[in-house]
Structure formats: C-alpha cells, structure tokens
MARKOLTOR-145154 format. One line per field, with one value per residue (C-alpha): residue number from 0; residue in three letters; x, y, z. Coordinates in steps of 0.25 Angstrom, whole numbers, plus 5000, padded with zeros to 4 digits. Layout:
N
resi: [NUM | ...]
resn: [ALA | ...]
x: [X | ...]
y: [Y | ...]
z: [Z | ...]
END
This chain:
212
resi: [0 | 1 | 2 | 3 | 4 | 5 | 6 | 7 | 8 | 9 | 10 | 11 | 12 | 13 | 14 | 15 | 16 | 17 | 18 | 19 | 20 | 21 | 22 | 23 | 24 | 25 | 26 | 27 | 28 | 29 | 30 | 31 | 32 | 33 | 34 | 35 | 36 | 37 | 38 | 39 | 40 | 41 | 42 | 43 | 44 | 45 | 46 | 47 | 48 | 49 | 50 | 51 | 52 | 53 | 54 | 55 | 56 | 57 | 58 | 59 | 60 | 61 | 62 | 63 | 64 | 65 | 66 | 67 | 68 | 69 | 70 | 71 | 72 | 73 | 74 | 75 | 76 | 77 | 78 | 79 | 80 | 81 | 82 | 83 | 84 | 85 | 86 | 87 | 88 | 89 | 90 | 91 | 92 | 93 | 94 | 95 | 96 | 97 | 98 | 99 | 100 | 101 | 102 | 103 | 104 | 105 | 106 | 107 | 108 | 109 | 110 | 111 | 112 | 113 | 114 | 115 | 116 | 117 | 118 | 119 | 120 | 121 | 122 | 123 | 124 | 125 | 126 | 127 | 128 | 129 | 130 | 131 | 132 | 133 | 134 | 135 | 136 | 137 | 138 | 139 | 140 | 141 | 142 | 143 | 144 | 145 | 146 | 147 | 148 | 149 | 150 | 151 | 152 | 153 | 154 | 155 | 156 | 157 | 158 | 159 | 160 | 161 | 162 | 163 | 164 | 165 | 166 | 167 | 168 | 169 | 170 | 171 | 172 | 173 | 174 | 175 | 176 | 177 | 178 | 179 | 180 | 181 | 182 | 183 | 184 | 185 | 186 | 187 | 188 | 189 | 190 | 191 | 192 | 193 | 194 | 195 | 196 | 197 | 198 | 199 | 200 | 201 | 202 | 203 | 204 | 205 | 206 | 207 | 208 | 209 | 210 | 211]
resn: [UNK | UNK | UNK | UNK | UNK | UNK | UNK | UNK | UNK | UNK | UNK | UNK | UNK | UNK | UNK | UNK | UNK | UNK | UNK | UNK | UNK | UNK | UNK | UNK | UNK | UNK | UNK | UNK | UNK | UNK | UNK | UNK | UNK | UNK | UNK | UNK | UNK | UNK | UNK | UNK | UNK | UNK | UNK | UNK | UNK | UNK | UNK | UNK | UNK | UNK | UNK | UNK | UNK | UNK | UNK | UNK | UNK | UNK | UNK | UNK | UNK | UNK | UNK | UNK | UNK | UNK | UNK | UNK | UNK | UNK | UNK | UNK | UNK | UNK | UNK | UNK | UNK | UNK | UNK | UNK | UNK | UNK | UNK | UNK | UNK | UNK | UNK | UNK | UNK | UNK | UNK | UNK | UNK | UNK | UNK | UNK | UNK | UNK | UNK | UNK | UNK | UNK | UNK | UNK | UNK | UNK | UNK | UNK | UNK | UNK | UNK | UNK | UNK | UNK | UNK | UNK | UNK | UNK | UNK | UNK | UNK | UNK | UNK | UNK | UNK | UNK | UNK | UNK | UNK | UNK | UNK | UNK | UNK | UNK | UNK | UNK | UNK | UNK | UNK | UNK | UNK | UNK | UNK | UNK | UNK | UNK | UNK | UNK | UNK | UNK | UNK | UNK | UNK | UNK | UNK | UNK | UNK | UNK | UNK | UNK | UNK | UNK | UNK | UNK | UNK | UNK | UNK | UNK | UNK | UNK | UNK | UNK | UNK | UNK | UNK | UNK | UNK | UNK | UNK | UNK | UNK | UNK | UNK | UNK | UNK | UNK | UNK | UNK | UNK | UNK | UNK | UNK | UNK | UNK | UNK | UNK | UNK | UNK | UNK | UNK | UNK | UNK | UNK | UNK | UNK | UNK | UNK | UNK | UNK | UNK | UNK | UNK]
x: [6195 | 6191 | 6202 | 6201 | 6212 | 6215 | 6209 | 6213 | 6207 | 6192 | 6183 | 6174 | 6160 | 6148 | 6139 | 6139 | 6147 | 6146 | 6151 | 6139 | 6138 | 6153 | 6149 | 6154 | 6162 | 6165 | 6179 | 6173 | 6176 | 6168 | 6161 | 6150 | 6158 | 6174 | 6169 | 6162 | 6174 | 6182 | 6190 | 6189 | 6197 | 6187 | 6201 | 6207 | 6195 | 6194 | 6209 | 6207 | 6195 | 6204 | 6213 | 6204 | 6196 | 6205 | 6201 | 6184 | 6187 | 6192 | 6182 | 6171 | 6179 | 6177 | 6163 | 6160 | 6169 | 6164 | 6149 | 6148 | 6159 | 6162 | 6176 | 6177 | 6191 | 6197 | 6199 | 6205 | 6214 | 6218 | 6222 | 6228 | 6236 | 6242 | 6246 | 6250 | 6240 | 6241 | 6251 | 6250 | 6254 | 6247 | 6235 | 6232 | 6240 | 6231 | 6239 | 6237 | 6222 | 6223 | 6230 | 6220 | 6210 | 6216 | 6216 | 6202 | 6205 | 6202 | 6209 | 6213 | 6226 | 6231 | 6230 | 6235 | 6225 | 6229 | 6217 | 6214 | 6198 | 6194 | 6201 | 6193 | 6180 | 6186 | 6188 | 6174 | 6169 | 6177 | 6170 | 6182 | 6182 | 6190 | 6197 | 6201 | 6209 | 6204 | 6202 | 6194 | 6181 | 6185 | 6190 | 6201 | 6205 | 6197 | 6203 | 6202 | 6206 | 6216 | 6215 | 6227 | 6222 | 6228 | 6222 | 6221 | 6218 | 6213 | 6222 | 6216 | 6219 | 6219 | 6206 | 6199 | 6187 | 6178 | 6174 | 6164 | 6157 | 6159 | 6151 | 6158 | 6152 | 6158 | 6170 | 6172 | 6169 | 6161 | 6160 | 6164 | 6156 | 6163 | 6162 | 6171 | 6173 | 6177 | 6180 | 6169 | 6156 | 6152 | 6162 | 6158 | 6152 | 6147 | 6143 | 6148 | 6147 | 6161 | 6161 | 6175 | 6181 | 6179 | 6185 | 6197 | 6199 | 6202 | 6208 | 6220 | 6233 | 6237 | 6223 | 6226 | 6216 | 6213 | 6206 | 6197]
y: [5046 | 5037 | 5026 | 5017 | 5008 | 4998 | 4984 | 4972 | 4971 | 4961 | 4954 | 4965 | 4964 | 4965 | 4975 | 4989 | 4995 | 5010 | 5018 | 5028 | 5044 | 5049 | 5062 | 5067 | 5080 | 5088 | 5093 | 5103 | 5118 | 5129 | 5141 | 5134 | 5126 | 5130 | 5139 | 5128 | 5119 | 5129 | 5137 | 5151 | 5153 | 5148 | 5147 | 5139 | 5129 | 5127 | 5124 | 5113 | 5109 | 5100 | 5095 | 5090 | 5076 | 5071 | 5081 | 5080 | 5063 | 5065 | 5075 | 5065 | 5055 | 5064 | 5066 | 5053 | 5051 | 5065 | 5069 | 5078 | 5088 | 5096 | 5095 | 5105 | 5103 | 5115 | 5110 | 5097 | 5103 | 5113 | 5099 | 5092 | 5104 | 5107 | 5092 | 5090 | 5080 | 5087 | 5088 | 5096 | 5084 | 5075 | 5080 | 5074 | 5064 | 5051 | 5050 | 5066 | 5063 | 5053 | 5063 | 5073 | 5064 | 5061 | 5076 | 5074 | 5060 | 5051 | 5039 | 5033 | 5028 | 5028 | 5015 | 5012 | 4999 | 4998 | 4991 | 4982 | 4993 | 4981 | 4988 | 4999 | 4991 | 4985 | 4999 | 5003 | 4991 | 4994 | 5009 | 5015 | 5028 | 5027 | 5038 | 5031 | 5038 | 5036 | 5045 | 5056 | 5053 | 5038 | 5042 | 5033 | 5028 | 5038 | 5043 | 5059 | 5068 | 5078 | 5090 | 5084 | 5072 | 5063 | 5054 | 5055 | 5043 | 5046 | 5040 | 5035 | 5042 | 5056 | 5059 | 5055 | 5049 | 5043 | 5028 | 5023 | 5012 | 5000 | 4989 | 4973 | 4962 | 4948 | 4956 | 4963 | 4979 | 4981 | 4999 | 5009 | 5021 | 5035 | 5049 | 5056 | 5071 | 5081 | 5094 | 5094 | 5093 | 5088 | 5076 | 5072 | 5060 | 5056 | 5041 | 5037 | 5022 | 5019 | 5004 | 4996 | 4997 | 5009 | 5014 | 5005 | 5012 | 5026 | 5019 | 5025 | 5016 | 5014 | 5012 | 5022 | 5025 | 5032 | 5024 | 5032]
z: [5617 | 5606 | 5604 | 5590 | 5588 | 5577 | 5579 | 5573 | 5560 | 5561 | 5552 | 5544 | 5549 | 5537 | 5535 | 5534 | 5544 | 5546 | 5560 | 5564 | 5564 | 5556 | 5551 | 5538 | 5538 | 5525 | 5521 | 5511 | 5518 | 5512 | 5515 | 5524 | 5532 | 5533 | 5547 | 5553 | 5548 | 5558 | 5547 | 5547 | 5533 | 5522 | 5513 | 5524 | 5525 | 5508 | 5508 | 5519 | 5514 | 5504 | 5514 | 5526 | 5519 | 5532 | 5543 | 5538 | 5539 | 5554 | 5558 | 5554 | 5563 | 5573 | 5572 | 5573 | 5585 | 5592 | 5585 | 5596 | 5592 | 5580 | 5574 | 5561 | 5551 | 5555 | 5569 | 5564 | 5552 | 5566 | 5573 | 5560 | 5556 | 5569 | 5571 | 5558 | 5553 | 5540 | 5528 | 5515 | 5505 | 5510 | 5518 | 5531 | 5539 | 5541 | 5555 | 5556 | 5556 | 5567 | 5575 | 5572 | 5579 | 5591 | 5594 | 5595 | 5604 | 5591 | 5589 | 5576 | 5567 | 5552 | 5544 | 5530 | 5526 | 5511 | 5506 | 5518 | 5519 | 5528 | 5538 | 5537 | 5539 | 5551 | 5557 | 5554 | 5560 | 5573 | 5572 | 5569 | 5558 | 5544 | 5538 | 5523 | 5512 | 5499 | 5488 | 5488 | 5481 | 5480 | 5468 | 5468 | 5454 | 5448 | 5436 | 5431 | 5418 | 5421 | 5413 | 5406 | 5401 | 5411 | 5421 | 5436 | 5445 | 5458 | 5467 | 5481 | 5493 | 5499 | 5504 | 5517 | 5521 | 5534 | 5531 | 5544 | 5536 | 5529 | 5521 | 5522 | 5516 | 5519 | 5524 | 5510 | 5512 | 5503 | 5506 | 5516 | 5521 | 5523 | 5523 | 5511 | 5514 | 5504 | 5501 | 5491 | 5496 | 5484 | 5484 | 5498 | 5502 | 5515 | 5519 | 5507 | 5504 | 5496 | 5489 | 5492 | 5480 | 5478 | 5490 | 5488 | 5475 | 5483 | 5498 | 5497 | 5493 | 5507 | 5512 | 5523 | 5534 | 5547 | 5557 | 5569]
END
C-alpha cells in the first residue's frame, strides 16, 4: 500500500524538479477509444467525456503509481459513481477522488492552499503527485464576446489537471510542469511548461488541491 502523508512544509530546493514516468491519459471519448475506455454505449462515453477531467487526472496518478496495470475511466466512473464521488452540479468531489484512490490502495488528502503554490513545490519535491484546479486552458481572466454583445470573463476554476514538476529559482517558482487533459484532443496539452503567473491567473479562488 502506498502511504503519503502531509509533511511539514520545508525550504524549496533550486532547480528544475520533475517526478519521473506520469503518463498522460485523454478525457476525449470517441469512436477510436470509448471501447477501450470500457464503455460499451459510444452515447454514454461522449456524454462523460465532458464530466471526467477528474477521473483522467487520477488514472495518470495511477499509472505512475502502478505502470504495470491498466486502468480504463469506465472502471473509475463504475467506482466513483457507485461511492458517490460524483455530484451533477458540481462535478467530482475533490475528497470523492481521494476516496476513489484508496480503492486501489492509494493514499492521499484534499487541501485548500489559497495562493500559497509553494506548497505545491514542496509536495513535488517530496515526490508526491498534485491534482490542481485551475481553469481550463489557463484561460483564466480571458475575456469573450457573447453573441449579445456582452463580456464573459473566465473565471478560474473547474477543471483538473496533473502538475509533477516544478522550476524555483532563489526559492521564488518560477514554472510548474503538468499534464492538461481535455475533451478536445485538439486542446490538450501534455508536458506542458505553465509560467507562475500565468497559473496564478486560473488557480482557483481557494487554491484547492489534491495531494497523492
């Protein structure tokens, strides 16, 4: 059983720091993938393939954790559903997700940072796995036209992602490394280098984070 408990927090080291061998998975379900994603309804797989940012973040955790097995989202959405990780307003539970891993004897706890990201180095640097919500895109702030002339502002929030890396210089972070899953292929992005700020702009309010 793998065991990760919160440590007290340390002085960030310099350097680039990045844990080794997290596979990136795609939420995206379609006519390629939705059988080998377990799903035998290609409608059922589309309508999740919106829903489940949450699900692909843990089933990279997993595959870091276990590279040997395979894990597809139907069996996790099967688990989540039937414990009640997830809730129709508001998506999946943060602490649901923790739950879901320890039925596959993973460890790990829900934390709400605010924006205090040096926590989330000092996990990294203690090998530990972050899940982070922040805007999908890291759009955050990023202002669209509606139709009726109005303005929408991206708010920061609502979408998952997998950070295992981290650049600090002089104990200021300077980037963080992570794997963005959507259900676009197209809007993707794996390994993807995101500067500070420009995650800070789409961390969400509470800075809430799951820690593995």
């Amino acid at each position: 059983m793998f065991n990760f408990f919160k440590k007290t927090s340390q002085e960030l080291k310099d350097g680039n720091f990045e844990i080794p061998n997290v596979p990136f998975y795609s939420q995206e379900l379609s006519q390629e993938n939705f059988q080998a994603e377990g799903f035998t309804s290609l409608e059922e797989a589309k309508y999740w393939s919106e829903r489940i940012c949450g699900l692909a973040c843990l089933k990279m955790v997993l595959g870091k954790f276990f590279p040997d097995k395979k894990f597809t989202l139907k069996e996790l959405l099967d688990i989540g559903l039937r414990i009640g990780a997830y809730d129709e307003k508001v998506g999946w539970k943060h602490q649901g997700l923790v739950d879901l891993a320890t039925n596959f004897d993973v460890n790990g706890f829900r934390q709400s940072i605010g924006g205090d990201i040096q926590n989330i180095a000092q996990y990294l640097q203690q090998d530990k796995l972050v899940i982070a919500s922040v805007t999908v895109g890291m759009e955050g702030g990023k202002e669209y036209k509606k139709e009726d002339g109005s303005i929408y502002v991206m708010p920061k929030g609502g979408h998952l992602v997998v950070i295992f890396g981290s650049d600090v210089s002089q104990g200021d972070i300077k980037s963080f490394l992570l794997h963005h899953p959507s259900k676009d292929l197209d809007y993707e992005h794996h390994d993807w280098v995101v500067p500070k700020d420009e995650f800070l702009n789409s961390f969400s309010e509470k800075g809430n984070i799951i820690v593995f």
